[in-house]
C-alpha positions in Angstrom: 118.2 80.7 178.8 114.6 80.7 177.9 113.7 82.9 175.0 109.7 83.2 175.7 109.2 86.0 177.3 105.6 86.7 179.1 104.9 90.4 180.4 102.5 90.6 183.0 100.9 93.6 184.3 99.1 93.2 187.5 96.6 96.1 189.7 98.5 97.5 192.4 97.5 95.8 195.3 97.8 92.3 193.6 99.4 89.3 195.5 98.6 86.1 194.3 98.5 86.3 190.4 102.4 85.8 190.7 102.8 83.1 193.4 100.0 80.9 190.9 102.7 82.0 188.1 105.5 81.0 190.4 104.0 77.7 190.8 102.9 76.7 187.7 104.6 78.4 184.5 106.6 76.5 182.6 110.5 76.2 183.4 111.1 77.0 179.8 109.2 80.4 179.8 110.7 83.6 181.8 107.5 85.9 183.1 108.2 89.3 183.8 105.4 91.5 186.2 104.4 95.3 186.1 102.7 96.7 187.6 99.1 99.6 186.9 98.2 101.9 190.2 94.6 100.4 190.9 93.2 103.8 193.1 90.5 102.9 195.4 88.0 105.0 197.1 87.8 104.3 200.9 87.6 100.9 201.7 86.2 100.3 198.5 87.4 99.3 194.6 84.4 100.7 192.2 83.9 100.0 188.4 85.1 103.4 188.0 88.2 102.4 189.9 88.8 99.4 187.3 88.2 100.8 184.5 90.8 103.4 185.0 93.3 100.5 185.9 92.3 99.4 182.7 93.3 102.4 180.7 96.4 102.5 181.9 97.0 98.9 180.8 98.7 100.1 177.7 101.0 102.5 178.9 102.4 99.8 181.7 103.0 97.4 178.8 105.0 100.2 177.6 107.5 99.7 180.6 108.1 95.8 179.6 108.9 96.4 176.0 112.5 96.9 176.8 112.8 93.5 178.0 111.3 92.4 174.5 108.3 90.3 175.6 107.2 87.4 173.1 103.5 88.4 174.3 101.8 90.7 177.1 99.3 90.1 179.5 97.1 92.6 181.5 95.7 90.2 184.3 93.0 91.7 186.0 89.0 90.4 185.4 87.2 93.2 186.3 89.3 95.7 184.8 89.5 93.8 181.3 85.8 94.3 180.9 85.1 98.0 183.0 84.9 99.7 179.6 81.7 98.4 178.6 80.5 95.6 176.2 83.4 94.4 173.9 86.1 96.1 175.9 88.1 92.8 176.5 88.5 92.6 173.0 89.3 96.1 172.2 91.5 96.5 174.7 94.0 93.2 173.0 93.5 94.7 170.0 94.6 97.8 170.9 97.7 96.7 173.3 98.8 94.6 170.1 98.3 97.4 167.7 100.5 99.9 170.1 102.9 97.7 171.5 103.7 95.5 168.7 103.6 92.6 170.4 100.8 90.1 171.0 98.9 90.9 174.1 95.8 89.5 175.7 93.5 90.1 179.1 91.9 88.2 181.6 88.7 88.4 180.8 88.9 87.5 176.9 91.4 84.7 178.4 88.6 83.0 180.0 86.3 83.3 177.0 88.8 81.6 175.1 89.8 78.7 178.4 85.9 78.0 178.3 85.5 77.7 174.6 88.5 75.1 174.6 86.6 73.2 177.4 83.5 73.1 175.5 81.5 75.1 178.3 78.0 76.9 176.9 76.9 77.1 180.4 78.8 78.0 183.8 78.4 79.2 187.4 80.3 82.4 187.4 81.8 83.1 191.4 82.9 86.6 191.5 84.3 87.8 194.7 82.9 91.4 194.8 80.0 92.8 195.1 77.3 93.1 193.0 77.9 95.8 190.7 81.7 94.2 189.8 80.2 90.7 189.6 77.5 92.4 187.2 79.8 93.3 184.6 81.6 90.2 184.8 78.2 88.6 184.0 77.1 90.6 181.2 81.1 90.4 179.1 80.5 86.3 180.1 76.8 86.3 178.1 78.2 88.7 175.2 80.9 85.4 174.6 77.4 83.9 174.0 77.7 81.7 177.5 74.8 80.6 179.3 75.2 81.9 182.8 73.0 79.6 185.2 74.0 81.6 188.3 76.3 84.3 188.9 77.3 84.4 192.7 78.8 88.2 194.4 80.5 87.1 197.4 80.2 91.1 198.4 84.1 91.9 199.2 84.8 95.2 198.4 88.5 95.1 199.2 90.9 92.8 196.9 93.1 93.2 199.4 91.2 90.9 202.1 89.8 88.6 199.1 93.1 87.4 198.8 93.0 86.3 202.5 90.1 83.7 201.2 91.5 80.1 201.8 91.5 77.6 199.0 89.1 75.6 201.2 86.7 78.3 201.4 86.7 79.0 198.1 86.2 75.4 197.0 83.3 75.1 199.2 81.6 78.1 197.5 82.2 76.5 194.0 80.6 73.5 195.9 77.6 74.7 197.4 76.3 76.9 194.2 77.2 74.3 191.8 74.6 73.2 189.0 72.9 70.2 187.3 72.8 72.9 184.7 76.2 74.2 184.0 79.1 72.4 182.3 81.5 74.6 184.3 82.7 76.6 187.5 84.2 79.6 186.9 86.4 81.1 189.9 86.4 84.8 189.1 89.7 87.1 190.1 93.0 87.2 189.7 93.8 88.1 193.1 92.2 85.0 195.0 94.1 81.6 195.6 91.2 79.7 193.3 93.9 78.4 191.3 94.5 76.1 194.4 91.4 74.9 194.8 90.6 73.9 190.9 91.9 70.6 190.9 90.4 69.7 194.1 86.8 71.1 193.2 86.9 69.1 189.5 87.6 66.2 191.0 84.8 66.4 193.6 82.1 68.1 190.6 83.1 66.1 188.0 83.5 68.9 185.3 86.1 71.7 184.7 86.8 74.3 187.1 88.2 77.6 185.2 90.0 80.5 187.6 91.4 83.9 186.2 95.1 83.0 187.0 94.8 79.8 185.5 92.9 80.7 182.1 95.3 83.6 181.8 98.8 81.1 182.0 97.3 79.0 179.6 96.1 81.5 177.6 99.2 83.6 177.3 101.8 80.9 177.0 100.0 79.5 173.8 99.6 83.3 172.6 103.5 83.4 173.1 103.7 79.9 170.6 104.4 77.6 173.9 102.6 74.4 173.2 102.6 72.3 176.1 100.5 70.6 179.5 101.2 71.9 183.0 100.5 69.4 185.5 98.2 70.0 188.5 96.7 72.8 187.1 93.4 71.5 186.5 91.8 70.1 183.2 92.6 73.2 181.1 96.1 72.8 181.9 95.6 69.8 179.7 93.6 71.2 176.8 
């Protein structure tokens, strides 16, 4: 029985982050998911919206502690960085300090995939509209990335994000990539980008980063799992 232990708390209406988990964690590592009410207004998820998902982060860690975790994860982009500049970081630091146990978030996780990679410059693809993707944007250039172009793809539901085909959202990485960036990144944790990584790399000839997959890789080596996950994409590798 494997004695790595991954808690991961998801938003509410979240439906992909564990199928990508299902498919590609390790055998050897058990993942565990939780789960933080994301409350919407009508129709609509707002920064305001996130960022209370993203206080709540610590307290839902608090329900997986029983289950002694070897390291936590609160998997959710937008929310990791709703509190304003540094708020991915303070937000780790502060799940580690209460909980005891080493814990990370999605955003900081793809500062840290990218930085592996060697990326300085990126197209960023958020799925939201503009004023999500616009935080997104500003956390990427505090890491100290160059951001050629940051796309909004205008959704305003998660829910109906997550309908997005790999296909479509491949073609999107496609159409706005750049001479100038060394990377794609495919913003959210609740859109099958994962999917269409490998696909996308192969056609662009450089790496293609997604929330779900920066956030396996980046919580299975915060958990001491050394390892490559095949058919994850070139981080899966690193």
């Amino acid at each position: 029985m494997s004695t790595v232990r991954i808690g991961m708390i998801v938003p509410s209406l979240n439906t992909i982050a564990e199928d990508d988990f299902r498919r590609f964690c390790p055998a050897e590592i058990a993942y565990h998911v939780h789960r933080v009410r994301l409350r919407t207004e009508p129709g609509k998820v707002t920064v305001d919206d996130l960022a209370r998902a993203g206080r709540g982060a610590e307290d839902a860690g608090r329900a997986l502690l029983d289950l002694k975790p070897t390291a936590i994860a609160f998997n959710c982009t937008g929310a990791s960085v709703a509190g304003g500049e540094g708020s991915d970081r303070r937000l780790a630091a502060d799940m580690t300090a209460a909980l005891g146990v080493p814990s990370t978030n999605t955003m900081l996780a793809v500062k840290q995939a990218l930085e592996a990679l060697g990326v300085r410059s990126l197209v960023h693809v958020c799925p939201f509209e503009g004023e999500s993707s616009e935080i997104e944007r500003r956390a990427l250039e505090e890491g100290g990335f160059d951001v050629v172009s940051s796309v909004a793809l205008g959704f305003t539901d998660a829910r109906v994000a997550a309908n997005l085909p790999p296909e479509e959202i491949a073609a999107v990485g496609r159409s706005r990539d750049s001479d100038r960036a060394d990377a794609i990144l495919l913003s959210c944790a609740n859109v099958r980008a994962l999917e269409a990584a490998p696909v996308l790399e192969a056609e662009l000839g450089k790496p293609v980063v997604t929330s779900n997959q920066a956030m396996l890789w980046a919580v299975t080596r915060l958990a001491g799992w050394r390892g490559t996950i095949a058919g994850g994409g070139r981080l899966m590798t690193c």
